[in-house]
Structures are given as C-alpha cells and as structure tokens.
Residue frames as qw, qx, qy, qz and C-alpha x, y, z in Angstrom:
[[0.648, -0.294, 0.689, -0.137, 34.20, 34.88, 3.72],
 [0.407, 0.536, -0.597, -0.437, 35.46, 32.19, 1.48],
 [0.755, -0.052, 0.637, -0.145, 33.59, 28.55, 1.87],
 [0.310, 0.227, -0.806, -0.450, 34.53, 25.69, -0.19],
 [0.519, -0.198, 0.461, -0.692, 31.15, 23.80, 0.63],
 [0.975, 0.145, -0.034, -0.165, 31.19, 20.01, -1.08],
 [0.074, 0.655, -0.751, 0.031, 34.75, 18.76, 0.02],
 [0.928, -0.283, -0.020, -0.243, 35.34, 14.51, 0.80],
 [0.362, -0.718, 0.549, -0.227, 36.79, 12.77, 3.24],
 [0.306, 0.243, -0.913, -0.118, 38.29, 9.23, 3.52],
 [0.457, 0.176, 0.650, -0.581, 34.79, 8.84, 5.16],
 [0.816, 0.545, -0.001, -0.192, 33.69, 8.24, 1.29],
 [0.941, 0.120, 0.316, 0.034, 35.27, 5.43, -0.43],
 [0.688, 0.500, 0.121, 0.513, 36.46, 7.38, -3.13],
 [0.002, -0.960, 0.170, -0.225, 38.71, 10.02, -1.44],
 [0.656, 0.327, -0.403, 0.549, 42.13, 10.26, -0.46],
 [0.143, 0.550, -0.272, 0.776, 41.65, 12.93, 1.76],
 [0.467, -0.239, -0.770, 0.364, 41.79, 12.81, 5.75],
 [0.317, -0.822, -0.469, -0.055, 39.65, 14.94, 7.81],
 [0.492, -0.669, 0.055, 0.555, 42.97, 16.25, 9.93],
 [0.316, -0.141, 0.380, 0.858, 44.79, 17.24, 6.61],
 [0.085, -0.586, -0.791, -0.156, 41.75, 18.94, 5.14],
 [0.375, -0.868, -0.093, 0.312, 41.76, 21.27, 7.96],
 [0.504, -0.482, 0.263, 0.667, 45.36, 22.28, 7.06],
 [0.273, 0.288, 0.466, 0.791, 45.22, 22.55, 3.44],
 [0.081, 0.774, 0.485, 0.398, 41.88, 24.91, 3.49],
 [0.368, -0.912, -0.084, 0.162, 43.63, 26.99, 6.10],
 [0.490, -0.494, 0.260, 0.669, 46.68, 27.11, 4.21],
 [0.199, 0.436, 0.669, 0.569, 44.98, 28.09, 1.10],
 [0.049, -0.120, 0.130, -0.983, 43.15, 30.68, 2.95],
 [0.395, -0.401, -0.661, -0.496, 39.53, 29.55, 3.22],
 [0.257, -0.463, 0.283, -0.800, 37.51, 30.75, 5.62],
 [0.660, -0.079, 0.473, -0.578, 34.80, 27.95, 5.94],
 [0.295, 0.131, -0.868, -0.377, 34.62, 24.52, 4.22],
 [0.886, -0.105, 0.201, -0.404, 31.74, 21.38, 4.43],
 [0.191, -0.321, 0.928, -0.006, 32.87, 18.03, 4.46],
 [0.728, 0.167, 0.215, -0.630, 30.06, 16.47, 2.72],
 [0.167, -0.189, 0.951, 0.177, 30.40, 12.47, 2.22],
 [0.580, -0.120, -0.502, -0.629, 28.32, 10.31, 0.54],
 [0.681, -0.442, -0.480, -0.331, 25.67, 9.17, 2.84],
 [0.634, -0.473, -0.486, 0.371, 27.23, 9.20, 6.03],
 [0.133, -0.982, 0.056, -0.119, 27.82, 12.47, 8.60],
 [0.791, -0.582, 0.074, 0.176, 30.91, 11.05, 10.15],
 [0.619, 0.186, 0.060, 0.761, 33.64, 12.29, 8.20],
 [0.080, -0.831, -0.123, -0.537, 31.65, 15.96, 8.86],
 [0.595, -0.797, -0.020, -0.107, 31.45, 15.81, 12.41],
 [0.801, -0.134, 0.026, 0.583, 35.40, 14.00, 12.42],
 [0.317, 0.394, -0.037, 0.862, 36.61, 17.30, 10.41],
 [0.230, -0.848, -0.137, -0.458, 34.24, 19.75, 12.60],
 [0.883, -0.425, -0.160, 0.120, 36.41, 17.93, 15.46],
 [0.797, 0.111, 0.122, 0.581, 39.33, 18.55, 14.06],
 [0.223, 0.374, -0.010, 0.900, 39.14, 22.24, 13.71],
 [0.405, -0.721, -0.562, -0.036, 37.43, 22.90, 17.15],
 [0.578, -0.539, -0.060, 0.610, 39.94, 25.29, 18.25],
 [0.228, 0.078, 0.201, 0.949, 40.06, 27.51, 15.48],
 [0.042, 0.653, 0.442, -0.614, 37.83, 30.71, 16.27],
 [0.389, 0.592, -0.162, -0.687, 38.47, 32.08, 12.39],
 [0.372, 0.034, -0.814, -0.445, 37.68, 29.10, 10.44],
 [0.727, 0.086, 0.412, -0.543, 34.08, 26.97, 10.36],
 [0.008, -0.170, 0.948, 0.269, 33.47, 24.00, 9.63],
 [0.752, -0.039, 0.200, -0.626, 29.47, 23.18, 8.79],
 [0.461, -0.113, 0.866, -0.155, 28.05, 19.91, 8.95],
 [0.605, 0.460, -0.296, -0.579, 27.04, 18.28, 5.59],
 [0.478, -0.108, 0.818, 0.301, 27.06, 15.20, 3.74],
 [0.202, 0.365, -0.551, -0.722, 25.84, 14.07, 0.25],
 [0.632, 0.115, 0.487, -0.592, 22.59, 12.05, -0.10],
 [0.096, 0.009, -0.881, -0.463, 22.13, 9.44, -2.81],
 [0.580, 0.225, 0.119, -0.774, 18.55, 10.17, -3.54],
 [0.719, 0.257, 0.645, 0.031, 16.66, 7.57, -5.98],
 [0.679, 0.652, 0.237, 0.239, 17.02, 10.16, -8.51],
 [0.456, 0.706, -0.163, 0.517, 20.16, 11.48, -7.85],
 [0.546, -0.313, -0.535, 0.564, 22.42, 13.28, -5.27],
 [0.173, -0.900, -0.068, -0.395, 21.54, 16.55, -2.81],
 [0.381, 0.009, -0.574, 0.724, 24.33, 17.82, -0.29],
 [0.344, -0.805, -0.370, -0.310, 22.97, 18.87, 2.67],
 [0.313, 0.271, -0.476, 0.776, 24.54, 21.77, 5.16],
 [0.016, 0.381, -0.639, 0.668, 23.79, 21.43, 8.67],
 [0.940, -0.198, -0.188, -0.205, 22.46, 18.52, 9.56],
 [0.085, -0.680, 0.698, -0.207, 24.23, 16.52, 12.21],
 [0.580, -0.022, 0.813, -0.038, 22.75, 12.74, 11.99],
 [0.076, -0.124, 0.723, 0.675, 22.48, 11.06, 8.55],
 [0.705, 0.356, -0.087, -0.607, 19.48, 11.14, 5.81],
 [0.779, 0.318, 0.538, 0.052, 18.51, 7.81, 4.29],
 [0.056, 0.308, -0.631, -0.710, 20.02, 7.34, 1.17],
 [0.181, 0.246, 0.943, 0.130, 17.48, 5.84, -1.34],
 [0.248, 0.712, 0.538, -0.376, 14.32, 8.19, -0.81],
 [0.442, 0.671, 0.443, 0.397, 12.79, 10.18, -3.48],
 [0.422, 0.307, 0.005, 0.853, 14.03, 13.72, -4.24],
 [0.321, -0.555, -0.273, -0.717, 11.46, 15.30, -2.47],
 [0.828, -0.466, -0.294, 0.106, 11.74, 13.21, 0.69],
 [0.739, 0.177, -0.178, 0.625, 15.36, 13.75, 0.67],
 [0.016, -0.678, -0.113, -0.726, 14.34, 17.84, 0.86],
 [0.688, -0.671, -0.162, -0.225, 11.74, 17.20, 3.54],
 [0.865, -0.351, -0.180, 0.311, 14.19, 15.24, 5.68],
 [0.494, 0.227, -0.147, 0.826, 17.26, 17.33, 5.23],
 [0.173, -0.578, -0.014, -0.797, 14.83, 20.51, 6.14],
 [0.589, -0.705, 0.061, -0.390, 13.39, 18.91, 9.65],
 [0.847, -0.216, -0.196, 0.444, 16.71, 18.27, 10.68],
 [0.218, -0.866, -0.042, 0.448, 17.72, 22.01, 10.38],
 [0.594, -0.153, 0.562, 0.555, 19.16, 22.00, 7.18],
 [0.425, 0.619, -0.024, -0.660, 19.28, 23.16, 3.74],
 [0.837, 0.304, 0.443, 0.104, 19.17, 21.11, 0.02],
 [0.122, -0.716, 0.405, 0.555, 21.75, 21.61, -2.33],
 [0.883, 0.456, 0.103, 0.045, 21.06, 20.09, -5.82],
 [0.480, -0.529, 0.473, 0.515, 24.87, 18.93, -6.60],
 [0.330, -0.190, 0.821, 0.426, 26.31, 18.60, -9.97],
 [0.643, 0.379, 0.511, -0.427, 22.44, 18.57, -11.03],
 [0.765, 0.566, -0.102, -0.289, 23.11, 18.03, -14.81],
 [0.260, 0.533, -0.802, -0.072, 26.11, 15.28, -14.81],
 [0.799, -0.315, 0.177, -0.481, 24.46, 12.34, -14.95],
 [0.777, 0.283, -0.516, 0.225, 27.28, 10.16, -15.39],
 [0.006, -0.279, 0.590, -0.758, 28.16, 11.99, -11.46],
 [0.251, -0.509, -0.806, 0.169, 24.14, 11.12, -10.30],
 [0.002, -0.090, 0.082, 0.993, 23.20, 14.47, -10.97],
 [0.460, 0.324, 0.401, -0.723, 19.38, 15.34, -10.51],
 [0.083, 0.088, 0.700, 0.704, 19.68, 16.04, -14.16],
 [0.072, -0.353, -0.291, -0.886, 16.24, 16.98, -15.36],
 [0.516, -0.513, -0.660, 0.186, 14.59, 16.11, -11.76],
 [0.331, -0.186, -0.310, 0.871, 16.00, 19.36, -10.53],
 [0.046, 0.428, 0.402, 0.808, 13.96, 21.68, -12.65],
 [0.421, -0.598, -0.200, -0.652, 10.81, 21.77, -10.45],
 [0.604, -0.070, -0.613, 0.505, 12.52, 20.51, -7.36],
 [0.295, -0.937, -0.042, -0.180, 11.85, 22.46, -3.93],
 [0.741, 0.004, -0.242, 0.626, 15.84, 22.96, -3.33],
 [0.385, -0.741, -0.232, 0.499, 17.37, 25.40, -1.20],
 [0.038, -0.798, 0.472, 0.372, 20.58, 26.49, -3.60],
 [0.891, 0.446, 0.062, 0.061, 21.86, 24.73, -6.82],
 [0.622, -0.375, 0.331, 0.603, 25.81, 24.18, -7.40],
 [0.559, 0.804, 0.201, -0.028, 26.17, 26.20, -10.47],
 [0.209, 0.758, -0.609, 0.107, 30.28, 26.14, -10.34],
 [0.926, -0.293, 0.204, -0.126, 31.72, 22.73, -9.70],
 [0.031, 0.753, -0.599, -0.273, 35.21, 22.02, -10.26],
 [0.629, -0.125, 0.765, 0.067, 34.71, 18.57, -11.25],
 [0.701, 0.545, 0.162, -0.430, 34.22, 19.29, -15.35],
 [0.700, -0.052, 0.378, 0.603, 35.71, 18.96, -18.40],
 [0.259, 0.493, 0.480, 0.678, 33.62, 21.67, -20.77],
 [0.125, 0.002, 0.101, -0.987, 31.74, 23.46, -18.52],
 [0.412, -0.367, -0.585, -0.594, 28.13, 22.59, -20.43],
 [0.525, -0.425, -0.690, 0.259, 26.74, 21.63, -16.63],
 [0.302, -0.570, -0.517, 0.562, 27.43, 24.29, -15.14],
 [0.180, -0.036, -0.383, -0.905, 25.63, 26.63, -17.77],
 [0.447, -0.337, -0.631, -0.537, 22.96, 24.74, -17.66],
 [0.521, -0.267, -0.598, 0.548, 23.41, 24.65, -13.80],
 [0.020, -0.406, -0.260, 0.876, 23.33, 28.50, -13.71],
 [0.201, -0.154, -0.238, -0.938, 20.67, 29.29, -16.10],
 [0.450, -0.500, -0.737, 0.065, 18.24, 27.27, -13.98],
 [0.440, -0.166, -0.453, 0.757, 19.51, 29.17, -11.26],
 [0.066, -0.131, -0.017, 0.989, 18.88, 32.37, -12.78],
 [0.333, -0.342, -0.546, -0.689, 14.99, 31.29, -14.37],
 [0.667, -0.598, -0.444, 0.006, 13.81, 30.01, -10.47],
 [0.037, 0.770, -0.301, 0.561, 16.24, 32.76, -8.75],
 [0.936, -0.305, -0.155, 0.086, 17.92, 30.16, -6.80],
 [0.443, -0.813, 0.371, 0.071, 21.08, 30.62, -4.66],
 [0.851, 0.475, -0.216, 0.053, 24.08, 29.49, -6.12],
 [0.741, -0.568, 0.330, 0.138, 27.03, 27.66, -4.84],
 [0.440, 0.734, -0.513, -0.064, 30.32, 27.44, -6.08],
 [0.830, -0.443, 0.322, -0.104, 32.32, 24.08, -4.86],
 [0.143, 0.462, -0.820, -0.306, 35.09, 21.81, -5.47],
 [0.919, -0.130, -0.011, -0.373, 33.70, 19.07, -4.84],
 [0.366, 0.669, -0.646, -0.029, 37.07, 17.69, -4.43],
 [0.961, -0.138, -0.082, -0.226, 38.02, 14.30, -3.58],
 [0.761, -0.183, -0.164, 0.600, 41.82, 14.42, -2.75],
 [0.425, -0.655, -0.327, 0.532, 43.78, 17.43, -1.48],
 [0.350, -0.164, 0.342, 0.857, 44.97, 19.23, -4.48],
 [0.113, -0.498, -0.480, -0.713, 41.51, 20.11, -5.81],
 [0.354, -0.721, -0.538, 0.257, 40.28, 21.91, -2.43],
 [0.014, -0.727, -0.037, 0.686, 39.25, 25.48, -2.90],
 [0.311, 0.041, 0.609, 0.729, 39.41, 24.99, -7.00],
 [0.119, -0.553, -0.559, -0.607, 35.79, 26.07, -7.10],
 [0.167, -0.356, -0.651, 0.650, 34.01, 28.36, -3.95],
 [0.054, -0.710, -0.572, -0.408, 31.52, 30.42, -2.91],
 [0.234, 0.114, -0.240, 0.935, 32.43, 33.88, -1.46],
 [0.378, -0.774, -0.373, -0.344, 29.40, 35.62, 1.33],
 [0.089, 0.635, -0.274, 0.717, 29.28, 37.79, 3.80],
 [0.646, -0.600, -0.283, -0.379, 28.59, 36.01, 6.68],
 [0.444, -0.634, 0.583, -0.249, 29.90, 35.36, 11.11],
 [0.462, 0.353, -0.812, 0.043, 31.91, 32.23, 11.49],
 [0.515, -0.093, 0.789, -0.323, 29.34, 30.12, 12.78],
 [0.112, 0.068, 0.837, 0.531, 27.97, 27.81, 10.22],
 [0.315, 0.661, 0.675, -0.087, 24.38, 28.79, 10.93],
 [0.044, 0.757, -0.061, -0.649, 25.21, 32.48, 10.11],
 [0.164, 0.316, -0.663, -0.658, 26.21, 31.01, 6.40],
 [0.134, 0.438, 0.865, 0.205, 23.20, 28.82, 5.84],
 [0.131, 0.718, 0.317, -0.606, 21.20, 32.13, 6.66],
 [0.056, 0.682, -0.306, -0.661, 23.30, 34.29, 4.12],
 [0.145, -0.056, 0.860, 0.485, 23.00, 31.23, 1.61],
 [0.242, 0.572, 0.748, 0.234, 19.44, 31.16, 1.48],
 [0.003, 0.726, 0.104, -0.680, 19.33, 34.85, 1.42],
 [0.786, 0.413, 0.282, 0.363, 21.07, 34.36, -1.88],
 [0.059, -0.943, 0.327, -0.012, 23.67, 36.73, -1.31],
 [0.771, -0.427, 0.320, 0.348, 26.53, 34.74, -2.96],
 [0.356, 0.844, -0.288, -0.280, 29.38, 34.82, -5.41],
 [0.939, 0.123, 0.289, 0.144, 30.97, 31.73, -7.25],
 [0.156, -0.897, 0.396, 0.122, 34.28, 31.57, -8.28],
 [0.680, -0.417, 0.581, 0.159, 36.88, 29.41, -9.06],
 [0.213, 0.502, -0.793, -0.272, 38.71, 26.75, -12.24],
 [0.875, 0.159, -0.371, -0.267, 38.56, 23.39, -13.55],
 [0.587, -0.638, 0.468, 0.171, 40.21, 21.11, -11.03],
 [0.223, 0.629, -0.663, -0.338, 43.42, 20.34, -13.60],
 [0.854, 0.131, -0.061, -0.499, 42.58, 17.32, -15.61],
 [0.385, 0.356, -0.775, 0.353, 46.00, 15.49, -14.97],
 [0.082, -0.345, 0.658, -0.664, 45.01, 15.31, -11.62],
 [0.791, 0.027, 0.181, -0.584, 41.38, 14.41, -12.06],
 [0.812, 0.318, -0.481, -0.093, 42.76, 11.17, -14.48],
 [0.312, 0.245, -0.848, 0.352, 45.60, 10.18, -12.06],
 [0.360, -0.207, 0.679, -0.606, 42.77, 9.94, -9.31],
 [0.860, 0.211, -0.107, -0.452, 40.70, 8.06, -11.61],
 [0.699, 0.417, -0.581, -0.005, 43.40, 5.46, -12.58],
 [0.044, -0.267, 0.809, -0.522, 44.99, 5.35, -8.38],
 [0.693, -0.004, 0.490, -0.528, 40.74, 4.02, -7.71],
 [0.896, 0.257, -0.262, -0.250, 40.69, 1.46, -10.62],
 [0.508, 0.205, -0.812, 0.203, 44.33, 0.00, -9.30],
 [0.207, -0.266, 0.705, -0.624, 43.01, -0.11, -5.93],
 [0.743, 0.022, 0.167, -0.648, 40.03, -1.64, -6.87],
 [0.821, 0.341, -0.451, -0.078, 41.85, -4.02, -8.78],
 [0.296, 0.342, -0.810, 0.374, 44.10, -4.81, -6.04]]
C-alpha cells in the first residue's frame, strides 16, 4: 500500500487544493491511502474522507496538523480537533486519548515550525524523515538519523499544498484499507519512504500566487 500521509486542503489557508479533486488526483496517480491533514482544524479531513466514501480500494484517514507552542505534530486518526497552542507534550497526550498517533512533521525546518531541537526527547509516535517540501535535503538527514538513534517509525510525505506535489514524497506498508489497519502497521514500524523534491518551479510559483493574493 502506498499512503501519501500530510496532504492540504483549501481547509488551510495556504492551499489550493479541494478535498473533491484530491480524491482524483491520488487515485489517478495510483495511491492507495492519503491523510488530509490541515492546520488546526479536522474539517477538510472528514470533507475528503466524505468524498471518497464509496471507494472500497482507497482510504482516507483522519488527520490534521497541530500548531503546538513549539512547533507542529500531524496527527492520524483523530476525528474532532486538538487545541492548537499547547505544549509539545500536551499536544501528544491529547492526540493519543482521542485514538490517535503523533507525527513530528518537518521536525528540523524551523522556518516551516518544525519541532526542531524539541523533537529529540519528545514521546512521538513516527517522525517524517522524507518530506517533499526541501530544497537540500539537510532536514531530512537529520530527520532520519534521529529516527534511526530512538528507532522511530518513519514517514515519508508530501506535504503538499496544491495538486501537483501530491504523492512527491510517501510511505509504502503493508497494511488492510481501513485507516486503523495503517496506524497499527505505522507504529509497528514496518515502513518504507520514498519519493523527490516537489520541483522548485512549482514550490516558488505557489509562493509568489500567496503573496499576490495576500496583497490583493
């Protein structure tokens, strides 16, 4: 199975990308399972999980993206939102007694709100250690030797924010196409990361389309 598990919707500010189209591209790209994981709110999750209620070989888990105090954590499967604001450790707690797991995004980009060196002794679940949002790379080195010194699960993701970078980074497991069956197999740590740089044309033109909009 092939999840892309940090995707956003036009439920976060900065995206382009609708919930219904979403659905299409990662099924026309082949993916198996995606998250939808806005910042701070569930409702672009649950909108896409809506959206692909009829398909029996794609999944769609519930997730969003937490703005900790010291940074962000995506969480997968949770269905009502986490406070944004609490400490990194709260953030955990709270994600976990909702049925969930922590993901430490991005954790060393701190120009993204990356943990950055908060992560180290974090109790997290899985750590992104492939994000497609770079430019060098250095992050997600330092992303995966963490990984590999606290034998933490590792996620590949796009993290993508308009339709052309969905599926640039993923995370490949063996699991049934319900979303709990992949949180299982994630913390099992039975995964396999994958993927490219989303193409830096693309990353600039989305950078420049949110400064005229802001300006307008």
């Amino acid at each position: 199975m092939i999840l892309d598990p940090h995707i956003h919707s036009t439920y976060s500010s900065d995206s382009t990308a609708s919930p219904r189209d979403i659905v299409k591209k990662a099924r026309s790209i082949g993916l198996d399972a995606i998250a939808v994981a806005d910042h701070n709110t569930i409702k672009g999750s649950l909108a896409t999980i809506e959206e692909a209620r009829n398909y029996k070989d794609f999944v769609v888990v519930p997730a969003m993206e937490i703005s900790s105090n010291k940074g962000h954590i995506v969480a997968l499967g949770i269905k009502e939102d986490v406070q944004q604001g609490l400490s990194p450790e709260e953030t955990v707690e709270t994600i976990r007694e909702l049925g969930g797991i922590a993901i430490a995004a991005h954790p060393f980009v701190s120009y993204r709100e990356g943990l950055c060196d908060n992560v180290k002794e974090l109790d997290i679940d899985a750590i992104e250690t492939l994000n497609s949002r770079y430019v060098f790379g250095y992050s997600n080195w330092r992303a995966k030797n963490l990984a590999e010194k606290r034998n933490l699960p590792e996620i590949g993701s796009s993290d993508a924010h308009f339709l052309g970078a969905i599926g640039s980074c993923v995370t490949e497991l063996d699991a049934n196409f319900t979303y709990e069956s992949i949180i299982e197999v994630i913390l099992s740590g039975k995964t396999n990361v994958f993927g490219d740089r989303t193409p830096l044309p693309l990353i600039l033109k989305e950078v420049i389309n949110k400064k005229i909009k802001r300006i307008g």
